[in-house]
N, C-alpha and C positions, 0 to 999 in steps of 0.2 A: 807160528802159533805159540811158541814156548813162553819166552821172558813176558808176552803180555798178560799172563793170570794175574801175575803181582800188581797190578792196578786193579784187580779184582776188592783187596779186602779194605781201599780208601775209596770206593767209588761214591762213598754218600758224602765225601769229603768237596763242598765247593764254598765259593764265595771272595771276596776280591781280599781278603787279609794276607796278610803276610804269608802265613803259613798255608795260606789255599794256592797262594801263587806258586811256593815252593813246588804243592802237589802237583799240579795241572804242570810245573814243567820235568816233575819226575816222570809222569804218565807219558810225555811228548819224551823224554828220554828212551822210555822204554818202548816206544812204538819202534824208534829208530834202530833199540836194539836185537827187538822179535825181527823186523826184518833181514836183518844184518844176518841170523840167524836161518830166516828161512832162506835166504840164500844161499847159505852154506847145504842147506837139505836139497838145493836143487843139482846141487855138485854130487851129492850122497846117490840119491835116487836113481839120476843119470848114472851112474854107476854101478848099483844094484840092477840098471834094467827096468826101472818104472816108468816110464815118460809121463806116463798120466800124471801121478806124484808131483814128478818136478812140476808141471802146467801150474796143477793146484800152487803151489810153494811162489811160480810166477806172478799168481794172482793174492793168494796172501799177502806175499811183500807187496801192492798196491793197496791194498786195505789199510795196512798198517803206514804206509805214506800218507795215502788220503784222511787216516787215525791224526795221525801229527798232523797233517796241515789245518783240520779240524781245530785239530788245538793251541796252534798258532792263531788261529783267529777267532779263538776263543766261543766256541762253539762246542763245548768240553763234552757236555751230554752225549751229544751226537759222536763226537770222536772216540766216546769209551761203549757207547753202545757197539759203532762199527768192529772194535776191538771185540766184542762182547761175542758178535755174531760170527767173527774171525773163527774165537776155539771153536763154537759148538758147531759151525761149518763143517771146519777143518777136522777135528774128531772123530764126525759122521764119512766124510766122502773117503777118509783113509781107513777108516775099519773097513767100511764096505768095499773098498777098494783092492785090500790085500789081505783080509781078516781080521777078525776080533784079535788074534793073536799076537797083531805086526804091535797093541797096546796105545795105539794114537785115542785108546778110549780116558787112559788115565789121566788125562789133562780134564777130564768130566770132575773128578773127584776131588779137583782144585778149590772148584766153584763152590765146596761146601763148607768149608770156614769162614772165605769171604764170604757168603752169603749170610750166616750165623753173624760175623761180627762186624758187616757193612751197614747192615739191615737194620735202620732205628724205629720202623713205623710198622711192627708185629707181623710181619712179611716173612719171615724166615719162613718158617717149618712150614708153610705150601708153598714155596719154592722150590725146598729142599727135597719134597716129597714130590713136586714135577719133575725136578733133576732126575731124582730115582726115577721116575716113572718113563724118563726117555732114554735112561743110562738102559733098563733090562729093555726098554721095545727096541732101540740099537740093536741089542746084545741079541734080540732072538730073531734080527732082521738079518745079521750078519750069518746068522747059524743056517735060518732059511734058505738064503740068497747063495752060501760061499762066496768066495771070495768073486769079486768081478774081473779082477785084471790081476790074475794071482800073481805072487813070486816062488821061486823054490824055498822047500822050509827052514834051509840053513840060511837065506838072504831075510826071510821073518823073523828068524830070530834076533842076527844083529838089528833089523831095526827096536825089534819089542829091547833089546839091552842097551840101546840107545834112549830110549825113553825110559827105561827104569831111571838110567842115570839124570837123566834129566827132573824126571818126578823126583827121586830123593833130594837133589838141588833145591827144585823150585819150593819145596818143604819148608826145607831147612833158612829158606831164605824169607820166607812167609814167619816162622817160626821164629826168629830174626828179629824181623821188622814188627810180629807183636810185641815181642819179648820190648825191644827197646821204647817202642808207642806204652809200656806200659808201666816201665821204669820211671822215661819224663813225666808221665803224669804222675807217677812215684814222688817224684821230687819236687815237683811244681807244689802237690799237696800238702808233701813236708813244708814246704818253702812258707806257703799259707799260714801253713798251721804253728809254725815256732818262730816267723822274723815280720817285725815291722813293714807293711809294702811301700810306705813312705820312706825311709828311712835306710831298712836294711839291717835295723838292728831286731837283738832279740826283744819280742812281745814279754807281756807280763808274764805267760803261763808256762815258757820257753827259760824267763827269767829264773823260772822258780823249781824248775828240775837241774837246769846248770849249777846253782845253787848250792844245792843241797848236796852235789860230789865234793865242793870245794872246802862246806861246813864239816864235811866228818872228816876230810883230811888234815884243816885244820885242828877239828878237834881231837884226832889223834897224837898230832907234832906240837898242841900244846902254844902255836902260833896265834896271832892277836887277828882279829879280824873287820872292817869298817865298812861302814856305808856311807856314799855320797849321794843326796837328792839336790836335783838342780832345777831351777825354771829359766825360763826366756822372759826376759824383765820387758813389762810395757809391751807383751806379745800381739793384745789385742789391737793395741792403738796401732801396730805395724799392719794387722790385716785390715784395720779401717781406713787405714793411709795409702796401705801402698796395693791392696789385693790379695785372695787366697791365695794367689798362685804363688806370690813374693813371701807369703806367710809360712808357704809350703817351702819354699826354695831357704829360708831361714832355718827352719827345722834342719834342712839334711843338711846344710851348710856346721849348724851346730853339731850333729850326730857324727860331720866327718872330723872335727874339730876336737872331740869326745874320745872318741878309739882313735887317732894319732897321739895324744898326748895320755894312754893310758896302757898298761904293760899287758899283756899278752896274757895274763894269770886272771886280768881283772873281770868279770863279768857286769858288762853294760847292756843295758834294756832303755829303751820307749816305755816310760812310766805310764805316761797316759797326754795325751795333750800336749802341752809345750813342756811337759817334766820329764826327766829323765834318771833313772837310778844304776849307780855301780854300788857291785859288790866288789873289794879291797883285799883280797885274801894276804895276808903276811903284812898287814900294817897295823900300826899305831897310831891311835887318836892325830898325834900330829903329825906322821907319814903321812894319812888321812886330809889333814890340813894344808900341810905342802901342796899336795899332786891336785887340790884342789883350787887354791891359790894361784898354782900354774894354772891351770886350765883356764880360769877367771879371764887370769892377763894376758893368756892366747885369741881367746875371743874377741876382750875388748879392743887387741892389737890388733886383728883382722878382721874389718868390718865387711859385710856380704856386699859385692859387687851386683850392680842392676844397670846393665846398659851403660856400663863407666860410673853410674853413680854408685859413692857407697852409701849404705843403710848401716847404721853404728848399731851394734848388738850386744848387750849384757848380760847374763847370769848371774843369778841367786843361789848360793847354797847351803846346804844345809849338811852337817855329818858329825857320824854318830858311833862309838865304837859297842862292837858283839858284845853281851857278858856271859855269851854260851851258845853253840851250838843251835837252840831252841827260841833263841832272842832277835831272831831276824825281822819278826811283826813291831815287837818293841823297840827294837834299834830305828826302822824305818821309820814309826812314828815320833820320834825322838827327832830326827833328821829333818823329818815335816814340822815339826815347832820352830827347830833351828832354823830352817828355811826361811819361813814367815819373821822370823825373828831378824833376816837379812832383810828381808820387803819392809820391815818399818822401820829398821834404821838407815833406810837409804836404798838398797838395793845396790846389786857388784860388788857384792862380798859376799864372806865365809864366817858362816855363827857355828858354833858348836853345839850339838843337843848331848 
């Protein structure tokens, strides 16, 4: 009964993706590990003196086979319902079996986070309120009835401290697994929200916060500052010629081409389109010019490969030095004249703004 709650709080999780495949063979993991487990409770029981118990535990571990084989053949619903019916089975026939007290109730109180944070289609709270409603009729079934196949109360106890230990576990493992589902999407959002998804570089608004630590440190140390705006020369007639896709595979061919040939201080961004802008922290106008000049001649030297063919690629650029701290808007459009000032004197080259 134990380890299978934890497929309780992904059960609305299906579908043939990637990461659906992952679940559905965590959930078949874990059926194999509830049993493995209730096995071990059939060695426990038989010990304590229960037979009944161990039976149940016999039958459990079949659930939980029949669970996985389910989900081996991809019959997932079905295999996590069987699972489903496993605890609250299991829950019932052991309270009522040796008392409320032996605690095989608290695997009830599982079901109520997954249920809260499974639950996409307003299902929760009458659920949650049926959970309750069969947790106290147990609880006043157990108290009516007594125990039906009691045990002595020091052999209830070890098992209800078997189960504490188990419920703190299974908690903390839940607790866990939201905590990390809730990070990645943490970071996935980040990921969204400050980097190019073509690319991998930083977006404009990602650009413009990185920015502005590197402007007041230069303008603390008094340090010269530059920007470089580049384009992809004749970008369009590549996506007319060759395809989106080769037009796309151009970009990040350029963007890898970008940040190798640029130092670790500099911040580069996805301008917009085929444009692309660094900011230059610790250079000068012709520092500026240099690393820009390299960059040109790495390009034109490496042209994008397509199925053995290559695609010869160019850049334009444009660059412009700071006259302060506040001049990052005026520098860039400086840089965009200079730019267009490369496109009409030929293109694959460096104009100054």
């Amino acid at each position: 009964m134990t380890a299978s709650t934890l497929v309780l709080p992904l059960a609305a999780s299906r579908g043939s993706s990637i990461a659906g495949k992952a679940y559905w063979g965590m959930v078949g993991r874990i059926a194999l590990t509830a049993a493995t487990i209730d096995a071990a409770y059939i060695v426990l029981f038989l010990l304590l003196g229960s037979v009944p118990l161990a039976a149940i535990n016999v039958i459990s571990i079949a659930m939980y086979l029949s669970a996985y084989a389910l989900i081996r053949r991809r019959r997932n619903m079905l295999g996590v319902t069987l699972i489903w019916v496993e605890v609250v089975a299991h829950s019932a026939l052991g309270s009522l079996m040796i008392g409320w007290e032996s605690g095989f109730h608290y695997y009830l109180l599982l079901f109520i986070p997954a249920i809260v944070i499974a639950n996409t289609k307003g299902y929760a709270m009458p659920m949650v309120l049926g959970l309750l409603v069969y947790y106290l009729g147990l609880k006043s079934l157990c108290e009516y009835l007594g125990p039906l196949a009691p045990l002595p109360p020091r052999r209830v106890e070890i098992v209800n401290a078997i189960h504490v230990c188990l419920i703190f576990g299974m908690f903390a493992a839940l607790a866990g697994l939201y905590r990390r589902t809730i990070l990645v999407a943490e970071a996935r959002l980040l990921k969204q929200a400050t980097l190019d998804p073509l690319t991998g570089l930083s977006n404009r608004g990602h650009f413009q916060t990185l920015v502005s630590n590197e402007l007041a440190r230069c303008q603390r140390s008094g340090a010269p500052v530059a920007v470089m705006l580049c384009d992809v020369d004749h970008f369009k007639q590549v996506n007319d010629r060759c395809g989106h896709a080769v037009g796309d595979l151009a970009l990040v061919h350029v963007a890898k081409i970008l940040s190798a040939n640029l130092r670790e201080c500099d911040v580069l961004a996805r301008w917009g389109g085929e444009e692309f802008l660094a900011l230059l922290p610790d250079s000068s106008l012709q520092a500026a010019h240099a690393a820009a000049e390299r960059i040109r001649a790495a390009i034109e030297a490496h042209p994008l490969a397509i199925d053995g063919t290559p695609i010869a690629i160019t850049l334009s650029f444009g660059v412009a030095q700071l006259h302060g701290s506040h001049d990052l808007q005026d520098a860039t459009a400086r840089a965009d004249k200079a730019l267009y000032d490369s496109k009409r004197a030929g293109r694959n080259r460096v104009s100054l703004g």
